[in-house]
N, C-alpha and C positions, 0 to 999 in steps of 0.2 A: 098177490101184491096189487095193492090198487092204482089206479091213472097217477097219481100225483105223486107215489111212489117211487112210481117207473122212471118219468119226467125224473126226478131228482138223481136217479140212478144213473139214467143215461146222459145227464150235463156234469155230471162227475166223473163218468167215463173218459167223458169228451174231453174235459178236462185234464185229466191224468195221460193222455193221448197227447195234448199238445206241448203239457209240459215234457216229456223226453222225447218228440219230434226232435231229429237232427236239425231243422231248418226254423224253429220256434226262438223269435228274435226274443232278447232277453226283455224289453218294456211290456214284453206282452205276457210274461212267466203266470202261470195260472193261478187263479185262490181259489182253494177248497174252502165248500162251507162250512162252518162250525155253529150250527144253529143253536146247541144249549150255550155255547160264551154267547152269544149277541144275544140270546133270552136274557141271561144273566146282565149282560153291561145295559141294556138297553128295557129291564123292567122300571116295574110304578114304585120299586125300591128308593125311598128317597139319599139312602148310603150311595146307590149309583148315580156317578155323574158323567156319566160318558155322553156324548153329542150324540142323536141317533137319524140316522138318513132315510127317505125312503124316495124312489124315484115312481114318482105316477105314470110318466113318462118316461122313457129311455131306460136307461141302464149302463151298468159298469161295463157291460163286453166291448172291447178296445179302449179299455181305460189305463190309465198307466199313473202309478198310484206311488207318490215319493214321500220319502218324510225326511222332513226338516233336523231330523236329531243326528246330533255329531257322532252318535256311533256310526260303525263303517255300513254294517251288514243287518239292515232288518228283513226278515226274510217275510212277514208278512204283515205289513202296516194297520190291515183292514181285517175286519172280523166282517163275514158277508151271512146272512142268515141261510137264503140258501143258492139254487145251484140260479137262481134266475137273476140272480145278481141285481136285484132291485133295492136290498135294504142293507146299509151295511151301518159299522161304525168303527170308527179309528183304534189301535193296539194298545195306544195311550194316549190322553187325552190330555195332557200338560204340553205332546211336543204336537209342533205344527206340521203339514200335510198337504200336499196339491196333486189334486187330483186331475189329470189332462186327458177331454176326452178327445182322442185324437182324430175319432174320424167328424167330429163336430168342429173344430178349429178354439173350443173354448175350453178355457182351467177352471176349477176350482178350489179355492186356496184356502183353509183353516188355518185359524191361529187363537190358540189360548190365553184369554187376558187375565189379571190377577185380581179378577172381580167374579167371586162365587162360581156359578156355572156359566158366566157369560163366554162367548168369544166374536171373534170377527171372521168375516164370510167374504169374500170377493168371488167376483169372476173376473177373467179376463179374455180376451182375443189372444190365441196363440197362433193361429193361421188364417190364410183366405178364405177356409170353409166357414169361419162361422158367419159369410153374408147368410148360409144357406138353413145355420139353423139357432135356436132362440135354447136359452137355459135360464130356466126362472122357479125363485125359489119362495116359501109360503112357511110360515108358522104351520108346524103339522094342524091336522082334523079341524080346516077351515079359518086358521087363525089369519094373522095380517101378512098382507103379500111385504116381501123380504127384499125382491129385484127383480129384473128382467133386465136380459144381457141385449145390447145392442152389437150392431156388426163392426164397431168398431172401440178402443181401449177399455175402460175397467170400471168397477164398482165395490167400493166395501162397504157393508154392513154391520153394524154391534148386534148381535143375537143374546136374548138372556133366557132363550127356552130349547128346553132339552130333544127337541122333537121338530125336525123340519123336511118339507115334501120338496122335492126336484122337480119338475120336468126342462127334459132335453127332447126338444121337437124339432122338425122341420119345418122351417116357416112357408 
């Protein structure tokens, strides 16, 4: 098995570990990767239209990941590629999504408009941490910057490209 293998191995382990921890709060229930669906939602297939994420910086670990749709029970909103949790994309893409990273103080909110692949992007301040850290987002592979979250209320965006880069820093 080689290094990257392993790595994968062992943050799935880790994973499977914290989900049946007695003491593992429920906003933090773990995602298993599923890297052939995110191959799948997130190829140069033009039939796919799924939003695709990729975080340059930061990452989904202590993310807490809701969706907006009226059924009661989704048991995993996000397709994550793999265990490093840098790239993911939504279960469906018609319903809406906020994504809260909780130890940065800031959200981020998807929402589907009724215009081809487009949709809309916010962030917001959920708590006093985010004086401490900055979440900004880019047309993926160099395109046009999308936001940069300030330490205080919100930002929406109109996105009409399938492919956008995160970073969540410490400022």
């Amino acid at each position: 098995m080689n290094s990257l293998g392993l790595i994968l191995l062992l943050s799935t382990l880790s994973a499977l570990s914290a989900a049946f921890a007695p003491d593992c709060p429920l906003e933090f229930t773990p995602v298993l990767p599923r890297n052939s669906d995110f191959k799948k939602a997130c190829s140069a297939d033009p039939a796919s239209k799924s939003p695709c994420f990729h975080h340059v910086s930061g990452s989904l670990r202590s993310a807490d990941v809701i969706s907006n749709s009226p059924m009661e029970d989704i048991r995993e909103p996000i397709i994550v590629k793999d265990g490093f949790l840098t790239d993911f994309t939504f279960s469906d893409n018609i319903e809406g999504y906020y994504v809260k990273y909780t130890e940065a103080g800031v959200g981020l909110q998807y929402r589907p408009v009724n215009s081809g692949n487009c949709f809309d992007l916010s962030w917001s301040v959920v708590s006093e941490r985010a004086r401490d850290y900055k979440l900004s987002a880019a047309v993926a592979n160099g395109g046009g910057k999308l936001f940069e979250s300030s330490d205080q209320g919100s930002y929406t965006v109109h996105v009409c490209d399938r492919y956008v880069d995160l970073w969540l820093e410490k400022r």
